[in-house]
VEXDREN-2710 file (C-alpha; in Angstrom, 1 decimal):
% VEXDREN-2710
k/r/px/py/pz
1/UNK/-31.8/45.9/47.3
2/UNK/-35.1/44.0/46.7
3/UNK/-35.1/45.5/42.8
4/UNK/-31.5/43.8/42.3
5/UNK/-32.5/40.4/43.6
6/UNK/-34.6/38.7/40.3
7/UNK/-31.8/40.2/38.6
8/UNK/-28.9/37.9/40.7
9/UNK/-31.7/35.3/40.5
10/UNK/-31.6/35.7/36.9
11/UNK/-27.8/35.6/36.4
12/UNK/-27.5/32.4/38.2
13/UNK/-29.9/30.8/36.8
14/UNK/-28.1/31.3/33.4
15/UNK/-24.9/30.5/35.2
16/UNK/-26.9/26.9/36.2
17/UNK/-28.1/26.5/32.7
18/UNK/-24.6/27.0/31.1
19/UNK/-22.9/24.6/33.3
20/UNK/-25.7/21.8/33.0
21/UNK/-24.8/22.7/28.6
22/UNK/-21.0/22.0/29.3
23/UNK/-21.6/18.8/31.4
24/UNK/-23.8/17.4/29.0
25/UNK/-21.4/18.5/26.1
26/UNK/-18.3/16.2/28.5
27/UNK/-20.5/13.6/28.9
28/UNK/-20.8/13.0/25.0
29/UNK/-17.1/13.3/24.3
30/UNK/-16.0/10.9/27.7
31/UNK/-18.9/8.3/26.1
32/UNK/-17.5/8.6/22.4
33/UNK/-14.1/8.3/23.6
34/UNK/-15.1/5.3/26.0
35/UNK/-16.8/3.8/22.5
36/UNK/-13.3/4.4/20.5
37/UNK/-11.7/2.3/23.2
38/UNK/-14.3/-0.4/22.9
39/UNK/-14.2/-1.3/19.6
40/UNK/-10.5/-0.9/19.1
41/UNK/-9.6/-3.3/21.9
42/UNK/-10.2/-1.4/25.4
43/UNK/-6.3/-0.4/25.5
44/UNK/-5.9/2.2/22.4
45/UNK/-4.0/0.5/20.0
46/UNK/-5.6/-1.7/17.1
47/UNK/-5.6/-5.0/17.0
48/UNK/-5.8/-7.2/13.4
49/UNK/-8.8/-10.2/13.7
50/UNK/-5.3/-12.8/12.6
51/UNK/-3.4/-11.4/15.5
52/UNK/-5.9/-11.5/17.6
53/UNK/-6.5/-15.0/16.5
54/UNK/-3.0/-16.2/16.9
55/UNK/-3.2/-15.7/20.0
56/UNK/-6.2/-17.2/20.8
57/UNK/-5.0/-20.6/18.8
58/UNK/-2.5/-21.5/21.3
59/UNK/-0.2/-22.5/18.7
60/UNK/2.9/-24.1/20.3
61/UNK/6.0/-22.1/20.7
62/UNK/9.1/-22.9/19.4
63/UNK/12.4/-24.2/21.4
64/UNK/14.8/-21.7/23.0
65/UNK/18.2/-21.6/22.3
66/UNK/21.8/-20.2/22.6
67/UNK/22.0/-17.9/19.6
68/UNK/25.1/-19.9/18.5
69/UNK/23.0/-22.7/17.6
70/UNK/20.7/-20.2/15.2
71/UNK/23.5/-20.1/12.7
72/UNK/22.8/-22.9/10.8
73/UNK/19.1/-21.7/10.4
74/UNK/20.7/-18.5/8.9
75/UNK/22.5/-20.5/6.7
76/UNK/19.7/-22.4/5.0
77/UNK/17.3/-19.7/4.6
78/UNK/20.3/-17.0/2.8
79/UNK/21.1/-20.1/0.1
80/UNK/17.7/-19.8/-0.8
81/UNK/18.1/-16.0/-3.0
82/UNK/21.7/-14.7/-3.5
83/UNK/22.4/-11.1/-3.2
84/UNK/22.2/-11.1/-7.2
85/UNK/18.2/-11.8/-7.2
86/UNK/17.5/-9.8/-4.3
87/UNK/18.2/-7.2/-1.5
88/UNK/18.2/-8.3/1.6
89/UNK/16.3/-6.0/3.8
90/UNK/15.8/-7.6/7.4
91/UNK/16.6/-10.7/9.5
92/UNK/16.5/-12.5/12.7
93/UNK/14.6/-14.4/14.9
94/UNK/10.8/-14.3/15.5
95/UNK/8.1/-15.9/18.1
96/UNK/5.7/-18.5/16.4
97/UNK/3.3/-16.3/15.9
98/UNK/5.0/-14.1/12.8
99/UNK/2.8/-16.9/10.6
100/UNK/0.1/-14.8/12.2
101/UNK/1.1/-11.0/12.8
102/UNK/4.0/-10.7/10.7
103/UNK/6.1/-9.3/13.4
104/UNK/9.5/-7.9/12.6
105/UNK/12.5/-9.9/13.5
106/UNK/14.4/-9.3/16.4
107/UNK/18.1/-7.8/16.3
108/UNK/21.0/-10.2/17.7
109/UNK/21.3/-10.6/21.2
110/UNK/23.8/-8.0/23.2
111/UNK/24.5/-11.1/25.3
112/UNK/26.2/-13.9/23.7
113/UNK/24.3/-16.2/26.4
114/UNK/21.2/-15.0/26.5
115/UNK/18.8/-17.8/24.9
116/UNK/16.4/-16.7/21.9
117/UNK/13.5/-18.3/19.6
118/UNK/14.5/-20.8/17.3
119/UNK/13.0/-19.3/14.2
120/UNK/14.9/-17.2/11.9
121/UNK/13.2/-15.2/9.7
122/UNK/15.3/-13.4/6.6
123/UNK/13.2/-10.6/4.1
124/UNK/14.2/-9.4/0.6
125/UNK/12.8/-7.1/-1.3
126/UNK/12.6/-8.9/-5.0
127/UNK/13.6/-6.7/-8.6
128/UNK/10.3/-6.8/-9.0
129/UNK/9.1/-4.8/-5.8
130/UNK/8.0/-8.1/-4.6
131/UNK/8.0/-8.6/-0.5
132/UNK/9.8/-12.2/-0.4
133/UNK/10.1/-13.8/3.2
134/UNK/11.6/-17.4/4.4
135/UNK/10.9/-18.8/7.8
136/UNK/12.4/-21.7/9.8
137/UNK/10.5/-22.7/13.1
138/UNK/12.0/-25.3/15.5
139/UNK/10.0/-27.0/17.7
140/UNK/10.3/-29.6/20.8
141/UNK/9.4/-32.7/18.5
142/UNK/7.5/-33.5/15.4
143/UNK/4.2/-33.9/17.0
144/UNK/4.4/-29.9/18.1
145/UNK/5.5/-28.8/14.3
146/UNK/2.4/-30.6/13.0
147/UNK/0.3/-29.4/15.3
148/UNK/2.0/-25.6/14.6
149/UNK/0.9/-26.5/10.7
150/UNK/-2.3/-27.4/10.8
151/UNK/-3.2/-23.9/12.8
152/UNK/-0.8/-21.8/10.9
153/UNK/-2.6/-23.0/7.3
154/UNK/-5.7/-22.9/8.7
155/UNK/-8.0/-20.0/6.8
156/UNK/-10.1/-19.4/10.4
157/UNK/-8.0/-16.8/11.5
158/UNK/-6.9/-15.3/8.3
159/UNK/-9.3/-12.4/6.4
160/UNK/-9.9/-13.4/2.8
161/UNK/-7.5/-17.0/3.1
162/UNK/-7.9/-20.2/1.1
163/UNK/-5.6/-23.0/0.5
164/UNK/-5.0/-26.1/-1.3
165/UNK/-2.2/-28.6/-1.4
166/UNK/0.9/-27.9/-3.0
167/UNK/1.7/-29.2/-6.1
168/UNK/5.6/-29.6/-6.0
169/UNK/6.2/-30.3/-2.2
170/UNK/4.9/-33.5/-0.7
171/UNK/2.6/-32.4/2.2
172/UNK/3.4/-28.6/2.0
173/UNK/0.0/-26.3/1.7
174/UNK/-0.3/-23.4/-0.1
175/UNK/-2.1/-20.6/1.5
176/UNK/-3.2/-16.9/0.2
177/UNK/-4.8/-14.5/2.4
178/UNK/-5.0/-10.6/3.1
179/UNK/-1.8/-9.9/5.5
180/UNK/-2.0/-7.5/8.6
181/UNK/-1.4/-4.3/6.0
182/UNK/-4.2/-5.7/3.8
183/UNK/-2.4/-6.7/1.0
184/UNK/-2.7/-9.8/-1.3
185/UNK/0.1/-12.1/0.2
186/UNK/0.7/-15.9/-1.0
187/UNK/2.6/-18.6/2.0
188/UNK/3.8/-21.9/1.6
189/UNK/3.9/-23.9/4.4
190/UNK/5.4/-27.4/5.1
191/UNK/7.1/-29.7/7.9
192/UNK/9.8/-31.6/7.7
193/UNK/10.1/-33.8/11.9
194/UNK/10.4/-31.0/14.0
195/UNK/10.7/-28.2/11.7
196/UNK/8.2/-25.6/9.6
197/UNK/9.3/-23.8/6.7
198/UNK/7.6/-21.2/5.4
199/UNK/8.2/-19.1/2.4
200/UNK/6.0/-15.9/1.6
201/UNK/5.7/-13.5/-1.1
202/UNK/3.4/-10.3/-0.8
203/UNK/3.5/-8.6/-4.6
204/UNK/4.0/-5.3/-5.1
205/UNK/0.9/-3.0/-6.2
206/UNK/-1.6/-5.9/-4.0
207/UNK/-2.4/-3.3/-1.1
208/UNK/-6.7/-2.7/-2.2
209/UNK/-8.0/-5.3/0.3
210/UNK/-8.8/-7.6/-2.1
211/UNK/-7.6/-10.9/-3.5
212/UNK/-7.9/-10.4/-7.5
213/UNK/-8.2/-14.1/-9.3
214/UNK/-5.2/-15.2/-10.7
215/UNK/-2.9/-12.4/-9.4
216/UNK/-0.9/-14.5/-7.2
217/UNK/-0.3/-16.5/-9.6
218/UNK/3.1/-15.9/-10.2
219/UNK/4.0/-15.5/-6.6
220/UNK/3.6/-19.2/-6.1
221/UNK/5.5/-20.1/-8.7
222/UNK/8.2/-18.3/-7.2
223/UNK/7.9/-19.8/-4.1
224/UNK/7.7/-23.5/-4.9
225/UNK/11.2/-22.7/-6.4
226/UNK/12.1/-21.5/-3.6
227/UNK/10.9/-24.1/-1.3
228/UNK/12.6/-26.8/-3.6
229/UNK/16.1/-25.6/-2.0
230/UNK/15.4/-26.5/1.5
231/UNK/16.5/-28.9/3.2
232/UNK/14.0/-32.1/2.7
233/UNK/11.9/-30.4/0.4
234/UNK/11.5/-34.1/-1.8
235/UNK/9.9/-31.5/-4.6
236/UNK/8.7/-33.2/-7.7
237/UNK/7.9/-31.3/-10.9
238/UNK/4.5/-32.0/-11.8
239/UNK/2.5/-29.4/-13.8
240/UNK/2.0/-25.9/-12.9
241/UNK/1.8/-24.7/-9.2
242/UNK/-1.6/-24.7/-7.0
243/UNK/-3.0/-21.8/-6.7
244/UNK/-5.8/-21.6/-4.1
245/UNK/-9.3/-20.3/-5.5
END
């Protein structure tokens, strides 16, 4: 019995060293997994730098309605491209902060009563390939739609945005910036009392992360076309459209 001792000594001592191996090998995958939760937000699910900023801006929400009342919204925004031009892909309302995360818009109410946003939000998908959206955003007064503009056209919470003044609409701003899926994507933004309109067009082949000079060009020029059949647009024809450097 005392020659079969340093040999059980022996075997747990491996045994101890193995386990010690396998806790130290779990303590490097909990730590990298804790590290993956870090830097993508502490709850496992990405989150974009613009949404992140939206909501961070405290931009001011819009009103709440009976969804009755959102059918005149509908009405505007589907004069603006006829079935002709364009399919329609998606539509309904949206929170204030679609300038920011491009959220999709929500289905119709099951309950005839039950109050929603008063945005709409209608999406076509152009001959082209093009990704063409129209906004309307109602707020409580005018003060709150101004205040909504200036955060919404900001380029701090946007990756790769710049802006300048449009060139057709009094006081509407024209803004291109990198959209949530990274691609190249060209807003024009204005406010008319307690409403903002916005019109967007992402082109089709613009998903690289970049911003090439010149290649939103044209998608401006569709959009202060566009925005020139809204209600209060005042648009004036003045040379070609602004595009922001």
């Amino acid at each position: 019995m005392s020659e079969q001792r340093p040999d059980r000594a022996a075997a747990r001592g491996r045994r101890g060293r193995r386990r010690n191996v396998r806790l130290g090998v779990l303590l490097v995958i909990l730590a990298a997994a804790v590290a993956v939760l870090i830097l993508r937000g502490g709850n496992g699910s990405d989150r974009s730098p613009a949404s992140a900023c939206a909501s961070e801006s405290a931009a001011p929400e819009v009103r709440s309605v009976r969804p009755s009342e959102l059918s005149k919204l509908r009405e505007e925004l589907d004069r603006l491209v006829p079935d002709r031009i364009a399919r329609l892909y998606e539509e309904g309302t949206v929170s204030s902060t679609a300038a920011w995360n491009d959220q999709e818009p929500a289905p119709p109410a099951v309950s005839p009563t039950a109050r929603r946003p008063d945005a709409y939000e209608m999406r076509w998908w152009a001959p082209n390939g093009d990704d063409v959206v129209g906004d309307i955003f109602v707020f409580a007064d005018a003060g709150a739609a101004k205040r909504y503009l200036a955060l919404a056209t900001s380029t701090r919470c946007r990756s790769k945005a710049s802006r300048a003044l449009a060139s057709t609409t009094p006081e509407a701003v024209n803004l291109s910036w990198l959209n949530p899926d990274g691609a190249a994507q060209a807003d024009v933004y204005f406010a008319r009392g307690p409403r903002v309109y916005r019109l967007a067009d992402a082109p089709a082949g613009q998903h690289g992360g970049e911003i090439r000079p010149g290649s939103l060009a044209h998608a401006f020029a569709t959009l202060d076309v566009l925005g020139c059949l809204l209600p209060g647009a005042r648009c004036r024809r003045e040379g070609k459209s602004a595009v922001p450097a």
